[in-house]
N, C-alpha and C positions, 0 to 999 in steps of 0.2 A: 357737884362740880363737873364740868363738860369736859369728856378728854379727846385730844389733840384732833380724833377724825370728827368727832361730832362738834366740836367748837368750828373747825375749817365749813364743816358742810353746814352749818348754823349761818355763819359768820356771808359767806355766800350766796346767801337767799336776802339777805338785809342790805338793801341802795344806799342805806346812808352809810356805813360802815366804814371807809374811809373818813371821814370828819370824826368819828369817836374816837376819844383821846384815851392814852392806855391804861391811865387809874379806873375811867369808868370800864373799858372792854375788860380788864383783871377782875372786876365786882362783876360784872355782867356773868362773865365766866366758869365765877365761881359759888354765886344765886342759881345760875340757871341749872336744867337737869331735861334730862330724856326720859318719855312717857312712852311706851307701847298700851297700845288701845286695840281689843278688840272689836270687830264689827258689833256694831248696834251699841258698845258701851260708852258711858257717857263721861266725854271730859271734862266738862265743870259744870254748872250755874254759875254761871258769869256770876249774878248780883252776890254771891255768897263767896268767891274764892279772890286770891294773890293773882289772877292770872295776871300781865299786860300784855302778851304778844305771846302767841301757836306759831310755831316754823314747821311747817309739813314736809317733812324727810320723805315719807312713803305713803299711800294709801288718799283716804278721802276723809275730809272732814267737814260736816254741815252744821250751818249757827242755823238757829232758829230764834224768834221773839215768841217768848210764851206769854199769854196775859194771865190775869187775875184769877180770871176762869178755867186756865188750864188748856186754852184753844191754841195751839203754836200753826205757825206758818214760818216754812223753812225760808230767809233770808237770800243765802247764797253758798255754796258750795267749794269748798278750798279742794285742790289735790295735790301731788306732790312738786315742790317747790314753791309753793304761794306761801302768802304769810298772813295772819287774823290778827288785827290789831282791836285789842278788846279798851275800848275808849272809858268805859267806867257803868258805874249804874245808870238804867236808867229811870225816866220819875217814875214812882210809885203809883201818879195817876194813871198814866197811860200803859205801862207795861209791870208785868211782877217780875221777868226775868230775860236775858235771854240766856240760852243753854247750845252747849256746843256737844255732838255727837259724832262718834267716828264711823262713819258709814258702811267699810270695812276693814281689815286689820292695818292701823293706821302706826307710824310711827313720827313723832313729834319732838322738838325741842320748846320748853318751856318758858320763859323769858319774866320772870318776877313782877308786879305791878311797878315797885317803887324805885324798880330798874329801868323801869322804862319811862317813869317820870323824870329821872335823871338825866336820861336819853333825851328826854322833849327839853329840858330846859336846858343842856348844855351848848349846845349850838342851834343856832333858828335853822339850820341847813338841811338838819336831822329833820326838826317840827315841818319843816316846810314839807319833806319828802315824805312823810307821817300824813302829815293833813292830804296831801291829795291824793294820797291811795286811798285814805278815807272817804274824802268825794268822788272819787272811781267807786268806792262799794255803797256809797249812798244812791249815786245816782242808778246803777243797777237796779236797785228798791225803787226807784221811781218805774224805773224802765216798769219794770215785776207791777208797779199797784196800776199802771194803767192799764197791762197785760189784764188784770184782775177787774176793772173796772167796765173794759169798754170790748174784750173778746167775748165767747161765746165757749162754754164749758170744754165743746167739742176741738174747739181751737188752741186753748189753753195746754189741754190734755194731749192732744198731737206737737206742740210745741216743746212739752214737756220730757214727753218720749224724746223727741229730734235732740235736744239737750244733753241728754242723758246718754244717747247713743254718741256721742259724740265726747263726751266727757269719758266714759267707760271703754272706747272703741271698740263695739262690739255690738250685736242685736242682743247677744240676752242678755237684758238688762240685770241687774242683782238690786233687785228693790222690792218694795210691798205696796200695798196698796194706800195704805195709810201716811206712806212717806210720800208717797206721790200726792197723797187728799192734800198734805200739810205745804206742800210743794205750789200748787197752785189755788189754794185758798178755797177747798170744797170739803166735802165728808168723804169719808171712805166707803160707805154704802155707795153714794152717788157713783163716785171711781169707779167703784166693782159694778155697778150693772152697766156702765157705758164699755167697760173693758172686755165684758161678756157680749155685750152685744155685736164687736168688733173681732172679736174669736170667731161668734160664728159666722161672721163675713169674709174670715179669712186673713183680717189686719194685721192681726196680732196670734199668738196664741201664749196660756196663762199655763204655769205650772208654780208652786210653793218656793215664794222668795224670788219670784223670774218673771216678767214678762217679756218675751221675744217677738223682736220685729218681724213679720210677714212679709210683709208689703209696704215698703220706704216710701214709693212714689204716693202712692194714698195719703200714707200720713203726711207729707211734702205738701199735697193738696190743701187738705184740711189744716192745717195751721198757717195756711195762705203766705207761704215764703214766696 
């Protein structure tokens, strides 16, 4: 059960919240709970838990779709005050999961599955406010597979960075290389030798869990903003 500052600061981040009526906010209340996450550990597999809905208090949290094979590519990136609306499984053909990770020490409020179905069905006002945040994070995913389709690795990878500096406010980024492979749809080999090759140019420079910006305008160039 959520108390009094974490139910306010929950309560807060949710648009529809005003139309929820006080039997379901009292259940909601008293299902939901606060998770601390450290960096790198992992909040759920979607296809496997209760989640319906992340409220990001603090820190960072990234979904990812994993497939069958184990290949993920990271979605999109929540941080503090956004909220993940986890919609349910999905098909078995196409994906085995997606998984949500805290990128670094994150803190969260949890929101129940079938709290949150209660949520979609009791007022359209709610669903209504639900569904187009969803099509705000879908269409991102478009935005991301054409990024993926029709850029150029080097473009992708300076786009990535810009993103990132931007999300974290800072050059040194606090990432790896593999989160960055999973980020824009490459290997981590590939990452690490274009990341190398861009040290010794000067762009960037690499140090363990860090890559720090150099040179902004460069990278401004190369991702053709």
């Amino acid at each position: 059960m959520l108390n009094d500052k974490d139910f306010s600061a929950m309560t807060a981040l949710l648009p529809f919240w005003e139309h929820v009526s006080e039997p379901l906010a009292a259940s909601v209340r008293t299902h939901s709970y606060v998770r601390d996450f450290c960096a790198g550990e992992k909040v759920s597999d979607v296809s496997s838990s209760n989640i319906g809905l992340v409220a990001v208090l603090s820190g960072r949290i990234r979904v990812s779709l994993v497939s069958a094979n184990a290949r993920e590519v990271t979605i999109s990136v929540c941080k503090r005050g956004g909220v993940i609306y986890v919609s349910g499984n999905p098909s078995p053909h196409v994906l085995n999961s997606y998984e949500i990770e805290s990128e670094v020490d994150s803190r969260t409020v949890i929101i129940q599955a079938s709290d949150c179905e209660a949520l979609l069905r009791s007022d359209c006002r709610i669903e209504n406010t639900v569904l187009r945040a969803v099509l705000g994070q879908f269409n991102r995913i478009i935005f991301d597979m054409q990024n993926f389709l029709f850029q150029d690795l080097d473009q992708r990878l300076a786009g990535h960075l810009l993103f990132e500096h931007r999300q974290q406010g800072s050059f040194s980024l606090v990432t790896t290389h593999q989160r960055i492979a999973n980020s824009i749809a490459s290997s981590r080999e590939v990452v690490s030798r274009m990341l190398k090759q861009w040290e010794r140019l000067g762009i960037v420079k690499l140090s363990r869990g860090c890559v720090k910006i150099c040179d902004l305008n460069v990278l401004i160039q190369l991702s053709g903003e």
